[in-house]
FIVOLUM-270454 format. One record per atom (N, C-alpha, C): x, y, z. Coordinates in steps of 0.1 Angstrom, whole numbers, padded with zeros to 4 digits, always signed. Layout:
N
XYZ
...
//
This chain:
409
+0008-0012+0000
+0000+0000+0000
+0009+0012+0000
+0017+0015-0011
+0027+0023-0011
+0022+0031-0022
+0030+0043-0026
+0024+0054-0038
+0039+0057-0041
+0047+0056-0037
+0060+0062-0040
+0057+0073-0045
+0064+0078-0056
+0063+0096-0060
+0049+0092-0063
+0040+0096-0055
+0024+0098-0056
+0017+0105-0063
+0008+0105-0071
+0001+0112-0075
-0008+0121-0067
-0009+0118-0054
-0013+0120-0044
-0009+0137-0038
-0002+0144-0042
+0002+0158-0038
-0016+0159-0047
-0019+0164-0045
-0034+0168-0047
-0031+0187-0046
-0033+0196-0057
-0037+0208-0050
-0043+0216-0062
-0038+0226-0060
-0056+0234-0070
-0055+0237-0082
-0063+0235-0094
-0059+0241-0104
-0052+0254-0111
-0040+0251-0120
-0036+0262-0120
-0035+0267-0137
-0030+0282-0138
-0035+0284-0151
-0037+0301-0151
-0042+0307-0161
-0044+0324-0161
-0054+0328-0157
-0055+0339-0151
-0065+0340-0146
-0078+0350-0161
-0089+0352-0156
-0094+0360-0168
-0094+0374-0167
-0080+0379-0158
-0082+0392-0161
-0062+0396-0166
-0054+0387-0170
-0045+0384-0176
-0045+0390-0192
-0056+0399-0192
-0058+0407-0206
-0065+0401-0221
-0067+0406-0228
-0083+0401-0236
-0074+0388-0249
-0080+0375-0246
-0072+0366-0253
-0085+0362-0265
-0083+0356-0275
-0089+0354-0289
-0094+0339-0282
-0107+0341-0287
-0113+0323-0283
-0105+0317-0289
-0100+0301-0283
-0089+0296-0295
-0101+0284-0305
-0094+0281-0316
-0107+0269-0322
-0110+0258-0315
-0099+0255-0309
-0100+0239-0300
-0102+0240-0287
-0116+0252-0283
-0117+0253-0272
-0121+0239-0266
-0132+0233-0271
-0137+0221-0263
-0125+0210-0257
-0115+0207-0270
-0099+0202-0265
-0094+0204-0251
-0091+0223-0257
-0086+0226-0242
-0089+0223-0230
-0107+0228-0225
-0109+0225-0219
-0112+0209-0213
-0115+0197-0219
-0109+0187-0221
-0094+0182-0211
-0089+0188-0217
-0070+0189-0214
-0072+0192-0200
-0076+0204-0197
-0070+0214-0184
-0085+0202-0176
-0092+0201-0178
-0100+0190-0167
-0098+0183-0163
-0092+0175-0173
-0083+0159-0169
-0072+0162-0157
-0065+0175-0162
-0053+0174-0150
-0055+0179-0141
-0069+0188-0138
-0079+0191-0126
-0082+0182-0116
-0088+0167-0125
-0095+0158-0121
-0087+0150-0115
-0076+0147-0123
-0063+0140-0120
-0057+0141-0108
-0055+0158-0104
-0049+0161-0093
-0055+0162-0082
-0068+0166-0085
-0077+0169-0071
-0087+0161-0071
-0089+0149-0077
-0100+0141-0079
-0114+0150-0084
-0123+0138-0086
-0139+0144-0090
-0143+0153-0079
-0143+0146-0065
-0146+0159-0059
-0145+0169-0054
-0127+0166-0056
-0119+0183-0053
-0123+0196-0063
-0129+0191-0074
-0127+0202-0084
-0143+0205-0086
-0142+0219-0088
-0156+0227-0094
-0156+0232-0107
-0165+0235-0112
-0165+0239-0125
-0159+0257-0126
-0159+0263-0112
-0151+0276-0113
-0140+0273-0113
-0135+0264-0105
-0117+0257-0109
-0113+0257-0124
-0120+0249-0125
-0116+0248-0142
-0115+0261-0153
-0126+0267-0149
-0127+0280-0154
-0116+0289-0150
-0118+0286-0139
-0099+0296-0136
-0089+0292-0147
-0086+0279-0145
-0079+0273-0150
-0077+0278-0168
-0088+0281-0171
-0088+0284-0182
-0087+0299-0191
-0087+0301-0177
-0090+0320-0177
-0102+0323-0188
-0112+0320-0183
-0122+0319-0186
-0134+0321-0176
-0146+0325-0178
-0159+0325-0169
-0167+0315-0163
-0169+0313-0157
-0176+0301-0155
-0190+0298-0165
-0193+0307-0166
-0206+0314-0178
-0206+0306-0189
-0187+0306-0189
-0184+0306-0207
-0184+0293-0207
-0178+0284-0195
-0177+0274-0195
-0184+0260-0196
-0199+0270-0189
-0211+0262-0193
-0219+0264-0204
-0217+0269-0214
-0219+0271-0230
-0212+0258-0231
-0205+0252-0229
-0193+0239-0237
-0206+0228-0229
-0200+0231-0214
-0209+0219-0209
-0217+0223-0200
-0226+0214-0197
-0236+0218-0187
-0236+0215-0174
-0225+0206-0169
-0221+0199-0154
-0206+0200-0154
-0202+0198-0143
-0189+0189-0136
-0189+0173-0141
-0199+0169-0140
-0200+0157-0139
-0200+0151-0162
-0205+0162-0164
-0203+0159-0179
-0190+0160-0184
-0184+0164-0182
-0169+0168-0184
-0162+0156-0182
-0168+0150-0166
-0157+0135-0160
-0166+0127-0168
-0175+0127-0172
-0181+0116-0178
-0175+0115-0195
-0175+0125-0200
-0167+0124-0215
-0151+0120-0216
-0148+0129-0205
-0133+0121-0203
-0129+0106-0196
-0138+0104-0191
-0134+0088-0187
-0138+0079-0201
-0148+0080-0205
-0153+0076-0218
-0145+0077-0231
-0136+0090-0231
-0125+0090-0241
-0114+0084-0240
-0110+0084-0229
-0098+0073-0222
-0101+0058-0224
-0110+0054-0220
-0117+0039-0223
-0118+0034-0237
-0124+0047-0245
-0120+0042-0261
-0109+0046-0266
-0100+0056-0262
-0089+0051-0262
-0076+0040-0261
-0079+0028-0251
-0078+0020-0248
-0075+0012-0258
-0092+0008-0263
-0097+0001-0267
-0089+0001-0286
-0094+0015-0292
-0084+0018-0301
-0068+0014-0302
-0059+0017-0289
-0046+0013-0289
-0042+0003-0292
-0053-0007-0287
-0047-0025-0287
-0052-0030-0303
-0056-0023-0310
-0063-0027-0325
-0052-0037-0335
-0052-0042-0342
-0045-0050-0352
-0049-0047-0363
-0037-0042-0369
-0037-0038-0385
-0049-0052-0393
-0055-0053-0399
-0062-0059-0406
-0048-0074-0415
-0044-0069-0422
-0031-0078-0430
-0021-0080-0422
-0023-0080-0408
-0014-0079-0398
-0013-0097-0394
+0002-0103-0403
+0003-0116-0403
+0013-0123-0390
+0020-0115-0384
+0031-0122-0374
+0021-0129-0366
+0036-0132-0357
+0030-0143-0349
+0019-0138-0333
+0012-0146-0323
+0011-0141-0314
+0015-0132-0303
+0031-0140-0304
+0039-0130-0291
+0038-0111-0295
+0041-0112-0313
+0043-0099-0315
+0030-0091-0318
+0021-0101-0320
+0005-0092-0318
+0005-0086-0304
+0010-0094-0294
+0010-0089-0280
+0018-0078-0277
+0028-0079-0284
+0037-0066-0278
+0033-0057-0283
+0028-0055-0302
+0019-0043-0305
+0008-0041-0291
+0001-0046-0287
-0013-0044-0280
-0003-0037-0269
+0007-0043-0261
+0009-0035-0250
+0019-0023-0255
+0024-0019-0266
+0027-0008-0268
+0017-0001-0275
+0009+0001-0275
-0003+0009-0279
-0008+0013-0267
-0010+0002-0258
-0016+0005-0240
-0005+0012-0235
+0005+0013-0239
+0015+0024-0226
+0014+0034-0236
+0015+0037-0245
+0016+0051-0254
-0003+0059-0244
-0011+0047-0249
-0023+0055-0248
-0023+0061-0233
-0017+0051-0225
-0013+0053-0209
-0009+0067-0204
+0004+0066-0214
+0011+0082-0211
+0006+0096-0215
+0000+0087-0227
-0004+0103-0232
-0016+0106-0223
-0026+0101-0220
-0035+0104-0208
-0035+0098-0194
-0020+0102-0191
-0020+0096-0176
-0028+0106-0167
-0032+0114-0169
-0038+0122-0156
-0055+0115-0155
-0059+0113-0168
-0072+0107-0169
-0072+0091-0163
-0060+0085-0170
-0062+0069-0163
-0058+0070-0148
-0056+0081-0143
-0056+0077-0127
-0072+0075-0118
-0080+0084-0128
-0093+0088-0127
-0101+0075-0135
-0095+0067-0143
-0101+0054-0148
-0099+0043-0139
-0087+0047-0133
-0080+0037-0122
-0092+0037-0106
-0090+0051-0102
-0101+0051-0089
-0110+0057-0083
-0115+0068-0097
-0126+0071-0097
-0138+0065-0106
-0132+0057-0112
-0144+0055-0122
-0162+0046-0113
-0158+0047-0099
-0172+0048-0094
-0180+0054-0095
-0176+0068-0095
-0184+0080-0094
-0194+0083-0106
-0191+0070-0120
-0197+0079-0130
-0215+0065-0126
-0222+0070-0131
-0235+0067-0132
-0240+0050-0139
-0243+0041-0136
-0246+0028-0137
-0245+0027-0151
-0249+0036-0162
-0250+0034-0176
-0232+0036-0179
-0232+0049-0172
-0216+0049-0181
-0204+0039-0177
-0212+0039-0164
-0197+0028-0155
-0194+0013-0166
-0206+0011-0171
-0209-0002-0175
-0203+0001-0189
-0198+0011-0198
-0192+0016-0209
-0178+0015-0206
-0174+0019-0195
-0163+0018-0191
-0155+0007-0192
-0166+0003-0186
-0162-0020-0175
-0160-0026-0192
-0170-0018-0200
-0168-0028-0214
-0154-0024-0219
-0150-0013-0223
-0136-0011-0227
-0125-0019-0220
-0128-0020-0208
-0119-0025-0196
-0120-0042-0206
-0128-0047-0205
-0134-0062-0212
-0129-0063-0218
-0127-0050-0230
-0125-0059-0247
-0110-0053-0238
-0100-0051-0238
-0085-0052-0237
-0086-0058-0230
-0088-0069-0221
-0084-0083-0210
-0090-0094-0221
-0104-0093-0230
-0104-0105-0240
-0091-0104-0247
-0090-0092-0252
-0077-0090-0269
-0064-0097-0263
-0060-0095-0250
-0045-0099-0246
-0050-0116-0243
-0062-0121-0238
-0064-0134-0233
-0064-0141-0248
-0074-0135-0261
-0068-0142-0272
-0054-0145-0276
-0044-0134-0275
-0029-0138-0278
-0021-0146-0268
-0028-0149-0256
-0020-0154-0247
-0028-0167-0249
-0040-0172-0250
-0040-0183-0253
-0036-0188-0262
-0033-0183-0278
-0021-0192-0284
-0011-0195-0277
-0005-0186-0274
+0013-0184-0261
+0014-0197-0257
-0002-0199-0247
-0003-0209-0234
-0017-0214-0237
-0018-0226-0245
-0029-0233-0249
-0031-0241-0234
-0023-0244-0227
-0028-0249-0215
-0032-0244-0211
-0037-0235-0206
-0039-0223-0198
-0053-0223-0198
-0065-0221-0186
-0081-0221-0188
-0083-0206-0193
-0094-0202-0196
-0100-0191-0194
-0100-0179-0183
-0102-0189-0172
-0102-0179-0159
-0083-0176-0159
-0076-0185-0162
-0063-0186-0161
-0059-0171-0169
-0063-0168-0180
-0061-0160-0187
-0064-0150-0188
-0075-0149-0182
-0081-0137-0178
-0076-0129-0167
-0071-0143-0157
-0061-0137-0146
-0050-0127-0150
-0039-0134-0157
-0029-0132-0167
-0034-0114-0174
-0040-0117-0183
-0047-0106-0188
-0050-0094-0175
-0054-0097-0165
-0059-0086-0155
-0046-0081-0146
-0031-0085-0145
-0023-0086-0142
-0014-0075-0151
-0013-0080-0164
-0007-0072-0176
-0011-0055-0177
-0027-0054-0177
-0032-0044-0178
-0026-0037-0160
-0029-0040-0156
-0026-0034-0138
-0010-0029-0140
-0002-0037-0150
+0015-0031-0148
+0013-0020-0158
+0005-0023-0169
+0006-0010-0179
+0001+0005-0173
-0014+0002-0167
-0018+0013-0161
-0014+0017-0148
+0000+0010-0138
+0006+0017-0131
+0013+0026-0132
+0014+0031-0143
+0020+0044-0148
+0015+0058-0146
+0001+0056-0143
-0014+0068-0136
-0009+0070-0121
-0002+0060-0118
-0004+0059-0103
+0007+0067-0093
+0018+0074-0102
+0030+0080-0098
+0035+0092-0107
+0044+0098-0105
+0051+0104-0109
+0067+0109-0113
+0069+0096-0111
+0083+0092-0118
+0085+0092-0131
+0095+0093-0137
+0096+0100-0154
+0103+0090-0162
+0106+0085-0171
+0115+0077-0182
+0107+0083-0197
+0119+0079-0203
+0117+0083-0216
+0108+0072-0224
+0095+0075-0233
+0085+0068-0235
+0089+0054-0241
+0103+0054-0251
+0107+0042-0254
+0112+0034-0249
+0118+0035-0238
+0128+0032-0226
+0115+0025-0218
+0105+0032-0216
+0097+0027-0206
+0087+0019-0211
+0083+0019-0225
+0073+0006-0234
+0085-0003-0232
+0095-0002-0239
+0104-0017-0234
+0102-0025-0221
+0106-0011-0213
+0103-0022-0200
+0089-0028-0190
+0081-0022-0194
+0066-0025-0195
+0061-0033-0202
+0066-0037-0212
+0064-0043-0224
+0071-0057-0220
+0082-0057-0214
+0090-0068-0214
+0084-0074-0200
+0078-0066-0186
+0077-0070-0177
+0062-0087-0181
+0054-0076-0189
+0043-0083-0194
+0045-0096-0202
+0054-0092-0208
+0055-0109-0215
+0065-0118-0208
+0068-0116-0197
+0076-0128-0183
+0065-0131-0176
+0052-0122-0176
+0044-0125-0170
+0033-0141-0178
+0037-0137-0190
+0027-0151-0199
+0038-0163-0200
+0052-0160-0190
+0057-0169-0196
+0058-0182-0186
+0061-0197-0190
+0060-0209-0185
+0059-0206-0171
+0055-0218-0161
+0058-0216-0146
+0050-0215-0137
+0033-0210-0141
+0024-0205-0133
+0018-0214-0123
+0023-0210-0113
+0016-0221-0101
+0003-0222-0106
-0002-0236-0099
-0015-0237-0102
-0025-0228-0091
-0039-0231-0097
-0043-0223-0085
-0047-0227-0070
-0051-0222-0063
-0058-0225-0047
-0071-0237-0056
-0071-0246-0043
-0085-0254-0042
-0095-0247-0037
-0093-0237-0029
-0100-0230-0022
-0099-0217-0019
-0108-0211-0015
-0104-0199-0009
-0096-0202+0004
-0087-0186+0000
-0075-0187+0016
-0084-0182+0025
-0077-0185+0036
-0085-0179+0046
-0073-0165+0050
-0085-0156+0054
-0074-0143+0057
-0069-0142+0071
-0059-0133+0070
-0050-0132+0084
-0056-0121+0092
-0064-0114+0085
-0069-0102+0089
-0072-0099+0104
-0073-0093+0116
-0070-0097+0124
-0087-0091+0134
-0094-0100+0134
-0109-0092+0140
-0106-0081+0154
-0113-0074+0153
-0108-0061+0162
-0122-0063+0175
-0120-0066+0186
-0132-0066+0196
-0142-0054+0196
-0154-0055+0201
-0161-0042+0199
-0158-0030+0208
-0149-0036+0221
-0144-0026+0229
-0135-0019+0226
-0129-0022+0215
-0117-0014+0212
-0118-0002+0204
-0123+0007+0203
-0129+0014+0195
-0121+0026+0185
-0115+0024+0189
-0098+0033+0187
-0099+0024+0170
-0097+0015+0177
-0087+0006+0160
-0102+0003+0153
-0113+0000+0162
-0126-0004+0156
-0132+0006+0144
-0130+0024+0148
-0130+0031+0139
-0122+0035+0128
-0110+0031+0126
-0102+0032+0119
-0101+0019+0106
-0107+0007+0116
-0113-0003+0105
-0126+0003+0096
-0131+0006+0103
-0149+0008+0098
-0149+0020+0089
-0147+0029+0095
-0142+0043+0084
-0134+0034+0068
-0121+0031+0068
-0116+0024+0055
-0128+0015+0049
-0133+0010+0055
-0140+0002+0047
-0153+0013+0041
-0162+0020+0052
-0166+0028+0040
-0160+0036+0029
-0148+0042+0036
-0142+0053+0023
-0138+0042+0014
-0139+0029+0014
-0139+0022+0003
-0148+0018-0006
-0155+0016+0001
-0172+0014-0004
-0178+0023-0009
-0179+0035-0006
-0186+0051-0012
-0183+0060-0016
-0164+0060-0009
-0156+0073-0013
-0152+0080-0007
-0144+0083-0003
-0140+0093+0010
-0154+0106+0013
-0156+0116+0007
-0165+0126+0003
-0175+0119+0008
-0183+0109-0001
-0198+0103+0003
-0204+0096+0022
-0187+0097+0027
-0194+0092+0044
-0189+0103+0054
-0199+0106+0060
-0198+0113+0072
-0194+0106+0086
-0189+0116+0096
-0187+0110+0106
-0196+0102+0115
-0208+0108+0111
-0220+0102+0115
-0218+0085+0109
-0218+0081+0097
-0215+0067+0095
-0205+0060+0102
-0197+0069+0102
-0183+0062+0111
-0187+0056+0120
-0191+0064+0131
-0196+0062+0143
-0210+0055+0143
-0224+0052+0130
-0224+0039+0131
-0222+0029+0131
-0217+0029+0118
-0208+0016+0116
-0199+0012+0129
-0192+0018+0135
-0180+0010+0149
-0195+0011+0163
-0205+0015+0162
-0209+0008+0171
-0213+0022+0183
-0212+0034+0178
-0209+0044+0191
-0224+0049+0189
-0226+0058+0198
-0243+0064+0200
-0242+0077+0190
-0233+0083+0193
-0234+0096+0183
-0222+0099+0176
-0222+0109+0168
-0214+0114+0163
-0202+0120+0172
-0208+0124+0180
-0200+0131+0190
-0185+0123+0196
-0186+0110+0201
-0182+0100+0205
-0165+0103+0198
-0170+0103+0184
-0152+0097+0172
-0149+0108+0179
-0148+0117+0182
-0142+0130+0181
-0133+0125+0199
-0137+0116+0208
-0129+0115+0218
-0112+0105+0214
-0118+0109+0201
-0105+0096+0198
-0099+0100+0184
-0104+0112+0174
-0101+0114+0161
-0105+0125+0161
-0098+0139+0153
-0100+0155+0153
-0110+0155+0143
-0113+0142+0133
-0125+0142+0125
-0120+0129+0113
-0126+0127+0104
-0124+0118+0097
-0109+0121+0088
-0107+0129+0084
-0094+0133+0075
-0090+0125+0088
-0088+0130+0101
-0076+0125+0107
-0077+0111+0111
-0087+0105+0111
-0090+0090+0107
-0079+0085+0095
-0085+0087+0086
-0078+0086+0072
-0062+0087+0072
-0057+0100+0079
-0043+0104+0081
-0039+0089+0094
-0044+0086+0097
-0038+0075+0109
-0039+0062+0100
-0048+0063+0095
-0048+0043+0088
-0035+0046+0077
-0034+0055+0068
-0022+0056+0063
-0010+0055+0065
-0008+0063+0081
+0004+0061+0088
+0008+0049+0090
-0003+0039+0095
-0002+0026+0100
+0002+0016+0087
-0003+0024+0074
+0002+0009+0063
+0016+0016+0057
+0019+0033+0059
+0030+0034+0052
+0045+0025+0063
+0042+0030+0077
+0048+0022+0084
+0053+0009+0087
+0041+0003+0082
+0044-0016+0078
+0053-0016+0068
+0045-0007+0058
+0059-0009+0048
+0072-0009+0049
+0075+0002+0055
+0086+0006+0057
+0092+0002+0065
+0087-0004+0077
+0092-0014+0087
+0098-0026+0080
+0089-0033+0071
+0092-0045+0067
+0102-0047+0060
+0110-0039+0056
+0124-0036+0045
+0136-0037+0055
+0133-0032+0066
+0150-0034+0075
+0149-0047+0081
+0135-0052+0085
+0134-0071+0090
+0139-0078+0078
+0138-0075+0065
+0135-0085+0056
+0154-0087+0053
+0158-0074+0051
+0171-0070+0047
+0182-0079+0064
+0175-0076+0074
+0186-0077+0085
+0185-0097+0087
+0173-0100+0083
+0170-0112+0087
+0171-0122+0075
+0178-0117+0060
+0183-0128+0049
+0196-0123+0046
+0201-0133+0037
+0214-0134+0033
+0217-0126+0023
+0208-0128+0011
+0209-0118+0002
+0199-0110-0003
+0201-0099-0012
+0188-0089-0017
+0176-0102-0023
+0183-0114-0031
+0171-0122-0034
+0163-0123-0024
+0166-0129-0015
+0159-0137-0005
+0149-0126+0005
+0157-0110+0005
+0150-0106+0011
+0138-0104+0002
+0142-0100-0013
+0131-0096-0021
+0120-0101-0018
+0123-0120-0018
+0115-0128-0018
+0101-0124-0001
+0109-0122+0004
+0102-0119+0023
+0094-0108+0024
+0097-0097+0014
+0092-0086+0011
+0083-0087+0002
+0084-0094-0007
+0071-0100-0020
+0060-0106-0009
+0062-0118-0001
+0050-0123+0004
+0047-0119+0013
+0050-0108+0025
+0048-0100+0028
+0036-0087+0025
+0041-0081+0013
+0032-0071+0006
+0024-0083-0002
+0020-0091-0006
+0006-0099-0007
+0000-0103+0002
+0006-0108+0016
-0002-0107+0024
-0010-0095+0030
-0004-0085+0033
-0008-0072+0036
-0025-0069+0026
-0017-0069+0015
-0030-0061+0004
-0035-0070+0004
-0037-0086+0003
-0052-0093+0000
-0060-0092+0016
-0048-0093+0026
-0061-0090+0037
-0066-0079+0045
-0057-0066+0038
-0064-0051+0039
-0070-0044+0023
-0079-0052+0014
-0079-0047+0003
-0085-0034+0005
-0095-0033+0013
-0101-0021+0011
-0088-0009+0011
-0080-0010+0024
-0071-0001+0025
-0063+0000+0014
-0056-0007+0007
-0048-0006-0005
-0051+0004-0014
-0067+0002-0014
-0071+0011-0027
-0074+0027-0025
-0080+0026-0011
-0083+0037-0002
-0069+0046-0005
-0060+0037+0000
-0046+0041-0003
-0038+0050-0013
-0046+0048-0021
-0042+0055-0035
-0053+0065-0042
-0068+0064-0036
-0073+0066-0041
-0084+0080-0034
-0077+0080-0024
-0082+0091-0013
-0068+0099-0006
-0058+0095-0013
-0046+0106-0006
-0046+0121-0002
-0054+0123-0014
-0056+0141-0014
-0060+0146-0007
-0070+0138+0004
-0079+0141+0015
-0069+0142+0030
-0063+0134+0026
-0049+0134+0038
-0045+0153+0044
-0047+0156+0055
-0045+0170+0060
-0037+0172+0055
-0031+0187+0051
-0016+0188+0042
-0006+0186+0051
-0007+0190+0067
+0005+0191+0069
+0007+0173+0076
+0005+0163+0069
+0005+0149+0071
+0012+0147+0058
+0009+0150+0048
+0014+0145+0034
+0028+0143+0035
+0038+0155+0042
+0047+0155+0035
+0058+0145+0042
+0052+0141+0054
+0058+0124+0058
+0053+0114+0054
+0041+0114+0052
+0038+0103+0042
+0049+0104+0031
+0045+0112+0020
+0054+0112+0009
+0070+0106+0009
+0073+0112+0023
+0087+0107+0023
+0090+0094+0029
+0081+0088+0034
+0085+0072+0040
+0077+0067+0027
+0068+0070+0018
+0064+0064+0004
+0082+0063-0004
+0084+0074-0010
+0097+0077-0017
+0108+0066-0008
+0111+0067-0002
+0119+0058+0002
+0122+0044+0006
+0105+0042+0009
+0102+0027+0005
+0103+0021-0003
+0099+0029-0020
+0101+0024-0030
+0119+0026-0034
+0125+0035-0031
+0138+0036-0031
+0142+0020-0031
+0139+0017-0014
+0144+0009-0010
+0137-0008-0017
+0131-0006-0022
+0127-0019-0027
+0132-0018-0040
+0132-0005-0050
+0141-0005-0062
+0158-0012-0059
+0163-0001-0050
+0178-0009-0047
+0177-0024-0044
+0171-0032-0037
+0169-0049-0040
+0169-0051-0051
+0159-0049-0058
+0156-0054-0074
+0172-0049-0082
+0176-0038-0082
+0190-0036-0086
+0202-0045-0086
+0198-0050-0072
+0212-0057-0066
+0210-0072-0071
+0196-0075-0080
+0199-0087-0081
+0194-0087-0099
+0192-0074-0109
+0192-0068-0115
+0200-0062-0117
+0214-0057-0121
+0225-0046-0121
+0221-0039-0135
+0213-0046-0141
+0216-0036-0159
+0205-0028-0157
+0194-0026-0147
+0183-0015-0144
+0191-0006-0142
+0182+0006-0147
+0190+0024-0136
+0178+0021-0127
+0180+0033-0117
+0175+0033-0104
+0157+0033-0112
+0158+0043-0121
+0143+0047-0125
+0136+0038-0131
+0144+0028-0136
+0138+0018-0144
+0134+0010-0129
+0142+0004-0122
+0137-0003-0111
+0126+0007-0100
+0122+0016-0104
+0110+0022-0095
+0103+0022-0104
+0101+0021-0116
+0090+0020-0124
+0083+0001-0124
+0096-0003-0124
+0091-0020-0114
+0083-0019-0105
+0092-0016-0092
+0083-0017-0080
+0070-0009-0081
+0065+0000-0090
+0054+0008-0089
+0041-0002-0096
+0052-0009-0105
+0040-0017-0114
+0035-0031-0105
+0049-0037-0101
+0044-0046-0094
+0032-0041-0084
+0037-0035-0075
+0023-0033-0066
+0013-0026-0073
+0010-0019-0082
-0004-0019-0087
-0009-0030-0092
+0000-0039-0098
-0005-0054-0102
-0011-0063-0092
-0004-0063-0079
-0008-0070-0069
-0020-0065-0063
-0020-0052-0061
-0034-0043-0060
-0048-0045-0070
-0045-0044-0078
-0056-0048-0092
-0059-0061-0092
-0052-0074-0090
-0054-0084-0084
-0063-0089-0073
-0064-0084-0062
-0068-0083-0052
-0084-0078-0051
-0083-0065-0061
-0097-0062-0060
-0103-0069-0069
-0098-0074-0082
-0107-0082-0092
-0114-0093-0086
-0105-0101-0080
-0107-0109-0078
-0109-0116-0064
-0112-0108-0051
-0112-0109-0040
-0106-0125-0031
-0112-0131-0029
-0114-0145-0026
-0113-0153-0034
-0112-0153-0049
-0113-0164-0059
-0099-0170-0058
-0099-0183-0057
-0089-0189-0058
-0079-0186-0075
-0083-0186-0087
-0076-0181-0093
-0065-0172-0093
-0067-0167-0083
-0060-0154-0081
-0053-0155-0066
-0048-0165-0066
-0045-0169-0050
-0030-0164-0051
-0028-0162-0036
-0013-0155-0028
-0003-0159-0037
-0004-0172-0037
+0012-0178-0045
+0010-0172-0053
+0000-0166-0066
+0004-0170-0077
+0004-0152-0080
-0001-0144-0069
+0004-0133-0069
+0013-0131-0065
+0021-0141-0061
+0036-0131-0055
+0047-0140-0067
+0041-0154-0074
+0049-0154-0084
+0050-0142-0096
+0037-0135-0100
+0036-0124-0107
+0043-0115-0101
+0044-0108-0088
+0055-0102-0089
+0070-0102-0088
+0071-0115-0087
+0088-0115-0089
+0090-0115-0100
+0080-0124-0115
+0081-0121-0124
+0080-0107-0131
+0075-0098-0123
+0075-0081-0128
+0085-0077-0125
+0092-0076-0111
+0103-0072-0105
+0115-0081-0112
+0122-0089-0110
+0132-0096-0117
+0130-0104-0129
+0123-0105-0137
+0118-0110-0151
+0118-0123-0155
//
């Protein structure tokens, strides 16, 4: 449950203002504004941003703004919608397009990191907002999402004719999670440099070896919290709704039903309000993290082995805090500011530290190449997790063989 360089600095749109002196409508105004939303939406999520933000943003009136559109919500709705068929467009196959499988696949995943980059502020908002859009469009979305996990499951079942359906779909939902962990950070490589390695991570992922799956579902480690404890009981109950509705959509009032208390009043003997809820459960998972890198390192012989302690480790963690994982990434902005900037830095140096392992048993990575690993790995093992909760398909082993296959190839 780490962000490394996060996307997570959340702050306000910026841009000219409208009194910056008399500018010419440009032709591609709907573009622009388009453009400057995405990196609105991106930064401050759906519900950080208003439609006078934007307008700022644009040095523009709010007036003028709603001439183009008529909502907030139409703006996130066209842009998640253009990103999704974007997507969908990237992975396409030339028609006389004769090679073999493998290289139909590596076209499809360099199409998905181009389409990636060029709208990474939107696919962060494909990544953990796409709740917010309305039962009709969500379901436009989920289809885009569909046809690129069928397109890569057709080329990977030539690859791996053994392989079931669910098997590949697994596979498939794995590939996509390392491509679009590129939304999730803000770490930089140059776009060829980084389809190679994104590109290459994905096809060690289709390759021989895949444990089989669980007979059953695992049982979680999760650790049941008594009803007297109310300290941690809130801190549980809160994550799970800001997972369930969204940070924005629960009040303290829920909090405090959900753990069991008479009023609202109560959280507040224990929490200055829900942000600082939020700011404590983060503390608690950036800390694990970061804890778990000097045990893993002090208590093996080599960077493999620790790698290895540190892989099953961070699979255990995320399958039996999923809510928190995604919460994690997906409600940062909400975090009080003056919390962020230790977060940020036990993030950054976590992944530091997990890059330098992968190095040491990798030497031909640069440092950036191996944080662009660790970033993808755990969005993979995250994306994992939520797809697939409890289904054995998707079981611990064969997530933590996926990421050593992302991390060391």
């Amino acid at each position: 449950m780490n962000v490394g360089e996060s996307r997570g600095v959340r702050g306000s749109v910026v841009g000219g203002g409208a009194g910056e002196g008399v500018r010419r409508r440009p032709k591609n105004r709907r573009a622009q504004i388009a453009a400057t939303s995405a990196m609105a939406f991106g930064a401050a999520g759906y519900h950080g941003v208003s439609m006078e933000d934007i307008a700022s943003g644009l040095g523009i009136s709010s007036a003028a703004l709603y001439r183009h559109y008529p909502s907030k919500y139409a703006l996130f709705r066209e842009e998640l919608l253009r990103v999704g068929q974007s997507f969908t467009t990237s992975i396409e196959i030339p028609a006389d397009e004769t090679v073999g499988a493998a290289q139909r696949l590596r076209h499809m995943l360099t199409g998905l990191t181009g389409a990636t980059v060029e709208n990474r502020a939107t696919v962060t908002l494909v990544r953990w907002e796409g709740r917010y859009l309305e039962p009709a469009d969500r379901q436009v979305l989920d289809d885009h999402r569909a046809a690129v996990l069928r397109a890569f499951g057709e080329q990977l079942a030539i690859l791996r004719p053994e392989l079931t359906p669910a098997d590949l779909r697994m596979l498939s939902t794995a590939m996509l999670g390392v491509i679009t962990s590129i939304a999730d950070h803000h770490a930089a490589l140059p776009v060829r440099a980084l389809t190679t390695l994104l590109g290459g991570a994905c096809l060690a992922l289709a390759g021989p070896g895949l444990p089989p799956a669980a007979t059953a579902s695992e049982p979680s480690t999760r650790i049941e919290i008594p009803e007297a404890f109310k300290h941690e009981l809130l801190l549980r109950k809160a994550v799970d709704l800001f997972h369930e509705r969204g940070y924005p959509n629960v009040s303290v009032e829920d909090i405090a039903s959900a753990a069991g208390l008479s009023a609202a009043s109560a959280v507040y003997r224990f929490y200055r309000g829900k942000a600082d809820i939020l700011a404590a459960a983060f503390r608690r998972a950036a800390d694990r993290v970061s804890g778990a890198i000097g045990r893993a390192v002090a208590s093996t012989a080599d960077s493999g082995a620790a790698l290895d302690q540190l892989i099953g480790q961070f699979v255990a963690d995320t399958f039996d805090e999923r809510a928190l994982a995604v919460v994690y990434y997906a409600e940062f902005g909400h975090v009080p500011v003056e919390e962020r900037a230790v977060l940020r830095n036990i993030q950054r140096l976590s992944v530091q530290e997990w890059a330098r392992l992968v190095r040491e048993v990798r030497p031909t990575l640069s440092a950036a190449e191996a944080r662009f690993l660790v970033h993808a790995a755990f969005a993979m093992v995250i994306d994992l997790g939520q797809a697939y909760g409890d289904d054995p398909v998707a079981c611990r082993a064969r997530a933590g063989f996926l990421m050593r296959r992302v991390l060391l190839g």
